[in-house]
TIVO-2410 file (N, C-alpha, C; in nm, 3 decimals):
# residues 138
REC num residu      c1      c2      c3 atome chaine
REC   1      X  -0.284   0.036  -0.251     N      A
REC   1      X  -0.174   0.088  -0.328    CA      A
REC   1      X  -0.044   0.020  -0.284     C      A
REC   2      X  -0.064  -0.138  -0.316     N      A
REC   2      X   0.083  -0.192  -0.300    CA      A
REC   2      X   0.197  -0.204  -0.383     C      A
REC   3      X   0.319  -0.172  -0.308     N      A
REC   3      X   0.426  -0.149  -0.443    CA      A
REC   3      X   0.436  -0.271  -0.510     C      A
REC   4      X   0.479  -0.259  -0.587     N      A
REC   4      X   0.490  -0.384  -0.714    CA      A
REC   4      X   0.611  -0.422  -0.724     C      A
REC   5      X   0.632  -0.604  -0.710     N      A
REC   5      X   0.772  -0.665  -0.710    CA      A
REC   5      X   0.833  -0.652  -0.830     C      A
REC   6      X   0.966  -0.607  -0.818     N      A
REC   6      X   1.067  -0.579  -0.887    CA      A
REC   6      X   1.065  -0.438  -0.928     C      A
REC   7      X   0.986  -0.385  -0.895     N      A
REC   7      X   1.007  -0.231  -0.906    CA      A
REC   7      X   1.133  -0.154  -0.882     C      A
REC   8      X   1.183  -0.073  -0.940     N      A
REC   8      X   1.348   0.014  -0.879    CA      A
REC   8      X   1.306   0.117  -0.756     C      A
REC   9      X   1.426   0.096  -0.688     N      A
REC   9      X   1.383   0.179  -0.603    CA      A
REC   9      X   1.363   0.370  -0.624     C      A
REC  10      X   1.394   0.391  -0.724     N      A
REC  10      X   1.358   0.510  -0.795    CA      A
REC  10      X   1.140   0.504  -0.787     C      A
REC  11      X   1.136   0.416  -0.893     N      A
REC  11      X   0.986   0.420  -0.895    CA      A
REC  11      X   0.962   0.371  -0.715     C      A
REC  12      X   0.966   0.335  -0.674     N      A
REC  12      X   0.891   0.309  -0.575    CA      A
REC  12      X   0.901   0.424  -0.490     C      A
REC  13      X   1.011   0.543  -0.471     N      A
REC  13      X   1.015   0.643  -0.406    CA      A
REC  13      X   0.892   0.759  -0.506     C      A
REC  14      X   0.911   0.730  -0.619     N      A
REC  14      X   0.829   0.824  -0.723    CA      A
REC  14      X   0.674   0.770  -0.702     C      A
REC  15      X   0.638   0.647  -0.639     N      A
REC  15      X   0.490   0.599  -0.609    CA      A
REC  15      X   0.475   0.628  -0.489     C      A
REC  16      X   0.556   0.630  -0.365     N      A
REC  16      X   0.558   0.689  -0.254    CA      A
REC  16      X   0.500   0.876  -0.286     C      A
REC  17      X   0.579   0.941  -0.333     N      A
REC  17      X   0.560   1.096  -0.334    CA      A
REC  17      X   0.432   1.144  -0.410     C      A
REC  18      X   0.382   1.006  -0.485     N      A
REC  18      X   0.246   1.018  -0.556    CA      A
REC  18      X   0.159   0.997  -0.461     C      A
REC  19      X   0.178   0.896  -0.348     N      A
REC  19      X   0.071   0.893  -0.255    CA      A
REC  19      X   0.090   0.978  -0.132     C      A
REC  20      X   0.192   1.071  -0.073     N      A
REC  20      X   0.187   1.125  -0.004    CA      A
REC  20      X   0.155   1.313  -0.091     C      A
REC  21      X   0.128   1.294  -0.198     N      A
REC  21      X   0.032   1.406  -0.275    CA      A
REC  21      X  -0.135   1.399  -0.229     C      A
REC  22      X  -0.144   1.305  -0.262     N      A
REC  22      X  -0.310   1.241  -0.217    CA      A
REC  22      X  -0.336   1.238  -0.076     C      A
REC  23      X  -0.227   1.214   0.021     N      A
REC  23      X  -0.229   1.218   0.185    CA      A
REC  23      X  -0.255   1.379   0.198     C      A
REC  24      X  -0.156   1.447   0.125     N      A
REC  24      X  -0.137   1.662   0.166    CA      A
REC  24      X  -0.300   1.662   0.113     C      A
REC  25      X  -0.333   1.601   0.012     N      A
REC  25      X  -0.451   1.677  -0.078    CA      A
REC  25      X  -0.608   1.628   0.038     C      A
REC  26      X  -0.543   1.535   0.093     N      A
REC  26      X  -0.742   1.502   0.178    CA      A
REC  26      X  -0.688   1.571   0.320     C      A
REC  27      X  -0.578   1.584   0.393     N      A
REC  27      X  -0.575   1.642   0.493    CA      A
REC  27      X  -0.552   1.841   0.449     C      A
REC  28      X  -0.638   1.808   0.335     N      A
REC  28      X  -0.606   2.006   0.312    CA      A
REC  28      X  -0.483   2.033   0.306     C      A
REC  29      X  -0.387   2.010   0.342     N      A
REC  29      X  -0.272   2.102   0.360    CA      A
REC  29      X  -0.174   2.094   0.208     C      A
REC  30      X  -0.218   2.265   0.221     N      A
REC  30      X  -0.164   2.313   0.074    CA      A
REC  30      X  -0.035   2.317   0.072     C      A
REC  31      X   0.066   2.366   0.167     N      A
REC  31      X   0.209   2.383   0.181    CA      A
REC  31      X   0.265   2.240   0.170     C      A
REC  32      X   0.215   2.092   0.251     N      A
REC  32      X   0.292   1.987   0.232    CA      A
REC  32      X   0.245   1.924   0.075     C      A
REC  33      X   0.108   1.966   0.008     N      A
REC  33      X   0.098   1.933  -0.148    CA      A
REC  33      X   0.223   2.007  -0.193     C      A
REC  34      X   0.237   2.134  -0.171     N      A
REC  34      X   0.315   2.232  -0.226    CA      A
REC  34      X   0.456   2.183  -0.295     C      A
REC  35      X   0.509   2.133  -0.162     N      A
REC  35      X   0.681   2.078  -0.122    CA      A
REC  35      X   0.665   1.983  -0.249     C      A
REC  36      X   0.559   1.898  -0.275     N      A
REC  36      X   0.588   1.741  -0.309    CA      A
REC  36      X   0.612   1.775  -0.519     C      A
REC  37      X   0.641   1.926  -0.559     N      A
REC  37      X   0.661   2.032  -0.663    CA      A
REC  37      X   0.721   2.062  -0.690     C      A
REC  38      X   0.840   2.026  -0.814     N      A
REC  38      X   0.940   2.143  -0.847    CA      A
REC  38      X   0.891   2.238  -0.862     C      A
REC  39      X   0.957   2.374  -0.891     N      A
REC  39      X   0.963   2.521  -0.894    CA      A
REC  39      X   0.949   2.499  -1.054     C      A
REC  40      X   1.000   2.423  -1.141     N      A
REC  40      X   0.923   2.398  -1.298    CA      A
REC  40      X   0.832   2.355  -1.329     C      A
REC  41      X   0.714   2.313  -1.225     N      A
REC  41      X   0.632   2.155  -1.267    CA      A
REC  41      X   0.556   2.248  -1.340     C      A
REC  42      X   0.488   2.166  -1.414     N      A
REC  42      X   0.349   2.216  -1.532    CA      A
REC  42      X   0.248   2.153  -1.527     C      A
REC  43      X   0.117   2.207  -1.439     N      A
REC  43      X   0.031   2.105  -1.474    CA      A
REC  43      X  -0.083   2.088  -1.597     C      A
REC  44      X  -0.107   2.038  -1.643     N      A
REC  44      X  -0.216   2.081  -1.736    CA      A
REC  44      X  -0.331   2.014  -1.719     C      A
REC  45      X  -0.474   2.071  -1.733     N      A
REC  45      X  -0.603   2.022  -1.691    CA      A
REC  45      X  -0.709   2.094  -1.722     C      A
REC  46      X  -0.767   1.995  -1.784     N      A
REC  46      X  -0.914   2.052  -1.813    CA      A
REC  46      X  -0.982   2.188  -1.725     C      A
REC  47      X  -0.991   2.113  -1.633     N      A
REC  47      X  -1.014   2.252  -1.534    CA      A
REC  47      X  -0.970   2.362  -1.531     C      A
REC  48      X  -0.827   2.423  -1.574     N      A
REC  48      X  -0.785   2.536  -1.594    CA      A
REC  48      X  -0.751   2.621  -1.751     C      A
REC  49      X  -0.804   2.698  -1.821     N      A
REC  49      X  -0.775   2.755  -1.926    CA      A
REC  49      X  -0.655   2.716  -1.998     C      A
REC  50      X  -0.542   2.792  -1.842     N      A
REC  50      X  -0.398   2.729  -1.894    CA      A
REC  50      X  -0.306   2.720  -1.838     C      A
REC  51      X  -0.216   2.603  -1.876     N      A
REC  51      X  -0.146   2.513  -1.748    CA      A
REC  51      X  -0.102   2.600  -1.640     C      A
REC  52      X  -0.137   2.526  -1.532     N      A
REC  52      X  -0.053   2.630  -1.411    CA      A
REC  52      X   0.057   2.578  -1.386     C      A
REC  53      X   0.141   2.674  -1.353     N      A
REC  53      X   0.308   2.675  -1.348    CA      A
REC  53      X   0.360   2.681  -1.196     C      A
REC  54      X   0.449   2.627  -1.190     N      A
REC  54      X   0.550   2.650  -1.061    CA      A
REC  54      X   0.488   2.585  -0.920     C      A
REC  55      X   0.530   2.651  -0.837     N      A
REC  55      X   0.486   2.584  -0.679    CA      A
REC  55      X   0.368   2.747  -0.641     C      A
REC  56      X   0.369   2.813  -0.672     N      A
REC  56      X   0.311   2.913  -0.651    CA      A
REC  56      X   0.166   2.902  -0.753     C      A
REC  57      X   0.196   2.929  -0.856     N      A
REC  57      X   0.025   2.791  -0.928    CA      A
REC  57      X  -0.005   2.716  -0.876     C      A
REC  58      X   0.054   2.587  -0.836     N      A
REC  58      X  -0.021   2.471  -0.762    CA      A
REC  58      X  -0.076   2.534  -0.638     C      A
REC  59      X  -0.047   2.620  -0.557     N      A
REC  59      X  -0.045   2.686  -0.455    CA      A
REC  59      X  -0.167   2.746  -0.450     C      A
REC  60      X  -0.188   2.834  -0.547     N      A
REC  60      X  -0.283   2.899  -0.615    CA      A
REC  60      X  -0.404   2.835  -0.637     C      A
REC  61      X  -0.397   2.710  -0.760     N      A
REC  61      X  -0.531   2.614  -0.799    CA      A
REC  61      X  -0.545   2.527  -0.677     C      A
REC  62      X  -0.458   2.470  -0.583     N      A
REC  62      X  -0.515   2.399  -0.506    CA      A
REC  62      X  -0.605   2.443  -0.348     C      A
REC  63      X  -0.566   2.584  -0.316     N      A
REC  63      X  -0.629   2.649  -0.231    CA      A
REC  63      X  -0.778   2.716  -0.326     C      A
REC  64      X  -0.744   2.722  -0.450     N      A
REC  64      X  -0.901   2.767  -0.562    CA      A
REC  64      X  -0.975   2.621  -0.488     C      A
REC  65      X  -0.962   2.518  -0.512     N      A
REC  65      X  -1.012   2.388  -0.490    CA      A
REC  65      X  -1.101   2.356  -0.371     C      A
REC  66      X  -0.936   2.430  -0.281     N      A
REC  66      X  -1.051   2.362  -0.140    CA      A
REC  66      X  -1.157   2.422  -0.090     C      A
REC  67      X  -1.113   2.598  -0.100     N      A
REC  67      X  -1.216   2.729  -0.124    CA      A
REC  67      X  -1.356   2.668  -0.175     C      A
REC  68      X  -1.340   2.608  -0.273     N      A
REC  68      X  -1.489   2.581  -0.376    CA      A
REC  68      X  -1.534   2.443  -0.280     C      A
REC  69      X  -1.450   2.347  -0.295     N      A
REC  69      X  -1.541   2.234  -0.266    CA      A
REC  69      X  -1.449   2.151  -0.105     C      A
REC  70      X  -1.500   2.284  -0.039     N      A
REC  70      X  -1.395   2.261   0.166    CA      A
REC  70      X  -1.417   2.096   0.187     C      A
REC  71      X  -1.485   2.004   0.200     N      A
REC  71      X  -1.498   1.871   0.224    CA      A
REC  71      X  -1.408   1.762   0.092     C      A
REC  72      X  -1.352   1.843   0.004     N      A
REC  72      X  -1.271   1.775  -0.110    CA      A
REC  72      X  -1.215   1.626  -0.029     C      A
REC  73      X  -1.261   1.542  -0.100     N      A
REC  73      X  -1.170   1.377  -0.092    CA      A
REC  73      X  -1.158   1.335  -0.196     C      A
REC  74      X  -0.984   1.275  -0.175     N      A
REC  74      X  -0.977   1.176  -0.308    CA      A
REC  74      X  -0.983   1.031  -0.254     C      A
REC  75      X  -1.018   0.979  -0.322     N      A
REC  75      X  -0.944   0.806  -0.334    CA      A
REC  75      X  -0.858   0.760  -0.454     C      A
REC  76      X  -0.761   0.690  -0.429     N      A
REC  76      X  -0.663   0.679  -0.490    CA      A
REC  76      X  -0.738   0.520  -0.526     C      A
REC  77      X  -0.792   0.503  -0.656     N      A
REC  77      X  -0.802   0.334  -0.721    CA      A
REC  77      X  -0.713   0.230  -0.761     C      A
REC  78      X  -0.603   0.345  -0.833     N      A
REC  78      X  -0.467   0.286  -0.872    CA      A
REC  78      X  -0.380   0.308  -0.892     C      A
REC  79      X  -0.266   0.298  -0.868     N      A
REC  79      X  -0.129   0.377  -0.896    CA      A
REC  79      X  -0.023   0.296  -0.948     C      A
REC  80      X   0.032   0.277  -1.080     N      A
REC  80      X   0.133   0.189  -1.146    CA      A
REC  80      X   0.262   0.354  -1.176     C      A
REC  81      X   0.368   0.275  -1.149     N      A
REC  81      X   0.482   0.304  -1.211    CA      A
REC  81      X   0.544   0.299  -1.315     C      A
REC  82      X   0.624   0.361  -1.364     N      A
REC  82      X   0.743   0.267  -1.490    CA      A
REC  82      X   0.805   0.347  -1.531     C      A
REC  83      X   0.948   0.331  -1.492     N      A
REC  83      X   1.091   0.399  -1.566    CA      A
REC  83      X   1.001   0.563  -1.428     C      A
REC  84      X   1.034   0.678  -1.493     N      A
REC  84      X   1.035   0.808  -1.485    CA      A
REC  84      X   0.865   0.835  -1.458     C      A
REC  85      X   0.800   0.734  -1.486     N      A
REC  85      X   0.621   0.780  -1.509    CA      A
REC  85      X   0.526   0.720  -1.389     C      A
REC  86      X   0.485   0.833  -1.338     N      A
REC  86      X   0.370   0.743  -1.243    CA      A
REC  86      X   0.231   0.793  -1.261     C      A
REC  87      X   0.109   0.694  -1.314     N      A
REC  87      X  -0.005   0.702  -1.365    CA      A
REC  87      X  -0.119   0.699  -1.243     C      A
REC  88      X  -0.200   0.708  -1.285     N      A
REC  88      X  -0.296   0.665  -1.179    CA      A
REC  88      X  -0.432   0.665  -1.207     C      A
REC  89      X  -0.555   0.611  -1.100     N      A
REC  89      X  -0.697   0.676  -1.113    CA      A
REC  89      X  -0.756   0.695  -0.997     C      A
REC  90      X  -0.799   0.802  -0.955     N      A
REC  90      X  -0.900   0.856  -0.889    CA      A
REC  90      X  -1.029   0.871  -0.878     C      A
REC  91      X  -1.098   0.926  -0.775     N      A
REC  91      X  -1.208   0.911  -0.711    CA      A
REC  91      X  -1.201   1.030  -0.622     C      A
REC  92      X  -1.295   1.115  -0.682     N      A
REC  92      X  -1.320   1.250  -0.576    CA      A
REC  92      X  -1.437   1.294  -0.568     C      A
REC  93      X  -1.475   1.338  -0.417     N      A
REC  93      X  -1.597   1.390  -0.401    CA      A
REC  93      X  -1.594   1.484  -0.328     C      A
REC  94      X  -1.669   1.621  -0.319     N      A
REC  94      X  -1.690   1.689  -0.277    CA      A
REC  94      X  -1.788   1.788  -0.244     C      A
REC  95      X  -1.840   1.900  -0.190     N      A
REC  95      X  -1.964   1.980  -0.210    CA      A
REC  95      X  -1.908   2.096  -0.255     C      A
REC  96      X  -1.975   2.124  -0.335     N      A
REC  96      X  -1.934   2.273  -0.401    CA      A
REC  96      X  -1.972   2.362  -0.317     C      A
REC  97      X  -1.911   2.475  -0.295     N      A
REC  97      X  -1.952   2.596  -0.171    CA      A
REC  97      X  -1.879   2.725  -0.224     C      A
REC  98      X  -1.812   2.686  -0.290     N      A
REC  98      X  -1.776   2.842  -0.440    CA      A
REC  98      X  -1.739   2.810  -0.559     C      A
REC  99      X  -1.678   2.943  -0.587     N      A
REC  99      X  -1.613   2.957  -0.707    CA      A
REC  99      X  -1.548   2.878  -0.777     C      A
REC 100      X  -1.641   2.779  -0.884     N      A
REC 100      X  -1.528   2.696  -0.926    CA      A
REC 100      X  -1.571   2.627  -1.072     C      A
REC 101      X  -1.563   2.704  -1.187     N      A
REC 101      X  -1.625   2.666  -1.305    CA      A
REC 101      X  -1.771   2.632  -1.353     C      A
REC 102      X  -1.847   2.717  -1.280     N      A
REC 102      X  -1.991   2.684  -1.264    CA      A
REC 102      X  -2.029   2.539  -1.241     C      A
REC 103      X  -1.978   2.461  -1.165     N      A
REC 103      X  -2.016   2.364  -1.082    CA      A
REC 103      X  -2.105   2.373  -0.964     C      A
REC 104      X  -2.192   2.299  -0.978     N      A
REC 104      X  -2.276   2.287  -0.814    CA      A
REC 104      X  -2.299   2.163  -0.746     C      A
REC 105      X  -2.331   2.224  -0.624     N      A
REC 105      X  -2.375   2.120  -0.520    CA      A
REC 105      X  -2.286   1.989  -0.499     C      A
REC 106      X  -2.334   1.860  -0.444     N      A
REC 106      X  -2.252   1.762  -0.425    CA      A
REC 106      X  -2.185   1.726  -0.524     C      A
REC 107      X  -2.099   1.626  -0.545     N      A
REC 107      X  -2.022   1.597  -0.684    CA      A
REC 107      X  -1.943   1.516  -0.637     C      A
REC 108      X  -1.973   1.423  -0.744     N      A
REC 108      X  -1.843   1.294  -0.745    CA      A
REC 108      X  -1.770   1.270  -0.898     C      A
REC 109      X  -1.664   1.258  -0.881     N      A
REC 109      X  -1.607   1.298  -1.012    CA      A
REC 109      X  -1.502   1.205  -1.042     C      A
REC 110      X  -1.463   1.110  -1.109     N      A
REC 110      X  -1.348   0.990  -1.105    CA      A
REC 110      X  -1.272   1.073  -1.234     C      A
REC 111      X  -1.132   1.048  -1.233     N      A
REC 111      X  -1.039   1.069  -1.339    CA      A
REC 111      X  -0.900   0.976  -1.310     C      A
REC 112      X  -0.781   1.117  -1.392     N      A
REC 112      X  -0.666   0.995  -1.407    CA      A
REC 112      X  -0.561   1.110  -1.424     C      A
REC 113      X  -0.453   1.026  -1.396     N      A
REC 113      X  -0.320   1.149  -1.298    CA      A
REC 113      X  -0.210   1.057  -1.416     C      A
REC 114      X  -0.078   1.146  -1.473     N      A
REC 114      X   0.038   1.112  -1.543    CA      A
REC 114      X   0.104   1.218  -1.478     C      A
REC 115      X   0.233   1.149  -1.393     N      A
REC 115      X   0.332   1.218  -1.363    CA      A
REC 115      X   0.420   1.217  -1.445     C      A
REC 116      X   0.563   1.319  -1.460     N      A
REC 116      X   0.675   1.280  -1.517    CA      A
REC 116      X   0.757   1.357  -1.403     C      A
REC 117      X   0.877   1.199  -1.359     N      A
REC 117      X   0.909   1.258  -1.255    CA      A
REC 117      X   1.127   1.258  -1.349     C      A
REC 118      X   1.166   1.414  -1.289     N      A
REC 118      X   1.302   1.427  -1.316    CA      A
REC 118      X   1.359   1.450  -1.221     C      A
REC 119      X   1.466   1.320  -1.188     N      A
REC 119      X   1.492   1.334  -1.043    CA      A
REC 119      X   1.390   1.292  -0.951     C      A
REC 120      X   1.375   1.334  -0.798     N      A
REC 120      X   1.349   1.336  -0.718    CA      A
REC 120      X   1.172   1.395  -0.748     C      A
REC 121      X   1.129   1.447  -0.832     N      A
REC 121      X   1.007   1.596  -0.800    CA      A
REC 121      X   0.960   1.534  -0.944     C      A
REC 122      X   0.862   1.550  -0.938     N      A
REC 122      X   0.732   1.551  -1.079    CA      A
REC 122      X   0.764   1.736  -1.118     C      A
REC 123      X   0.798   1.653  -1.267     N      A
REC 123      X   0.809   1.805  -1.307    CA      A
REC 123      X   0.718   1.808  -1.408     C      A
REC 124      X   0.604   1.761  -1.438     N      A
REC 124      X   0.519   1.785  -1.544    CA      A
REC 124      X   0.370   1.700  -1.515     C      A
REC 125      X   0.322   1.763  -1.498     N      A
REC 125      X   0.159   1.665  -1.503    CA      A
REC 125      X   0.093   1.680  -1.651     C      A
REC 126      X   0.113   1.593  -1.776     N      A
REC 126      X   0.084   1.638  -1.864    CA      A
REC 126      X  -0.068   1.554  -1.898     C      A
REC 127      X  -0.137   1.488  -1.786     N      A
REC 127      X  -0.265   1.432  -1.823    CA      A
REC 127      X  -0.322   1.452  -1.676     C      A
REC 128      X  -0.388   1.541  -1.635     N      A
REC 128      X  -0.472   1.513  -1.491    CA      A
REC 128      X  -0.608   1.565  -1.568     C      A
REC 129      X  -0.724   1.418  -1.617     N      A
REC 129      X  -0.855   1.455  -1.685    CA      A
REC 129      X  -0.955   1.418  -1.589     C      A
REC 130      X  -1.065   1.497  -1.551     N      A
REC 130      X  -1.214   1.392  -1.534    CA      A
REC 130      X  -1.241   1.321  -1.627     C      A
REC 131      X  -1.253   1.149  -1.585     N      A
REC 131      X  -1.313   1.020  -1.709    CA      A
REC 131      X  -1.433   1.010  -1.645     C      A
REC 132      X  -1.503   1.081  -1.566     N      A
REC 132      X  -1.656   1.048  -1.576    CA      A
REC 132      X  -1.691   1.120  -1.478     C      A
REC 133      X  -1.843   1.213  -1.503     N      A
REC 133      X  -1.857   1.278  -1.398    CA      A
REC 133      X  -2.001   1.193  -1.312     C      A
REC 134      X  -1.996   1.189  -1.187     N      A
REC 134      X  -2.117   1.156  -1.116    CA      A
REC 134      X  -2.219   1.238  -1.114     C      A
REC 135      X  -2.341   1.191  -1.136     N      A
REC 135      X  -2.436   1.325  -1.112    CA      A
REC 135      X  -2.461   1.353  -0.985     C      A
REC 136      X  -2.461   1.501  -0.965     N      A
REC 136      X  -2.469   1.535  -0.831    CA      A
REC 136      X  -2.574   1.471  -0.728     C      A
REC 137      X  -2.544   1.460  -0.611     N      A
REC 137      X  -2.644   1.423  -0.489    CA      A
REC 137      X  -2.695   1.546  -0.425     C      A
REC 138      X  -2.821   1.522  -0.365     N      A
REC 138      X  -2.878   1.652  -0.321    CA      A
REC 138      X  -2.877   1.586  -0.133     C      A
***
């Protein structure tokens, strides 16, 4: 995930706070994912009925997460910038061990992340999809 020449230093702080999301999210820690959140953000995702709101939602779905699948890892494949937007694709695996949309067992799951950042903070995740699911390992 190297920054890209000629980038502003806006995006490159907004590709920074995208990868220190992915740093809070494999070392578990829900409070430093938390911070990296406006108090408006919106995320929206397949995974949830309907968008979760605020720092207290993310708070919420991302401790649902680790609860279900405790060994959760991402890998980060790619991360581009531009203007206000930082995109990306992922790579996650984990073991299921609860509650979590009738999912089971091992699981590897690749998708794709759209920030919109205002200011300083992503205030909208209006695309975080699974693009392909792995079939589970036993």
């Amino acid at each position: 995930m190297s920054s890209r020449e000629g980038a502003s230093d806006a995006e490159l702080d907004n590709q920074r706070l995208a990868e220190e999301q992915f740093k809070a999210l494999n070392a578990h820690d829900v409070e430093r994912y938390v911070k990296t959140h406006a108090d408006s953000y919106i995320w929206e995702s397949d995974a949830f009925p309907t968008p979760v709101r605020g720092t207290e939602g993310v708070r919420q779905a991302i401790a649902m997460y680790f609860k279900a699948f405790p060994d959760l890892h991402f890998e980060v494949e790619q991360i581009i910038t531009s203007g206000d937007y930082v995109v990306g694709r992922w790579r996650a695996t984990g073991t299921h061990k609860g509650e979590f949309n009738g999912i089971g067992q091992q699981q590897g799951i690749r998708g794709a992340f759209t920030l919109l950042f205002v200011g300083s903070m992503p205030l909208n995740s209006p695309l975080c999809v699974p693009v392909a699911r792995q079939r589970p390992t036993t």
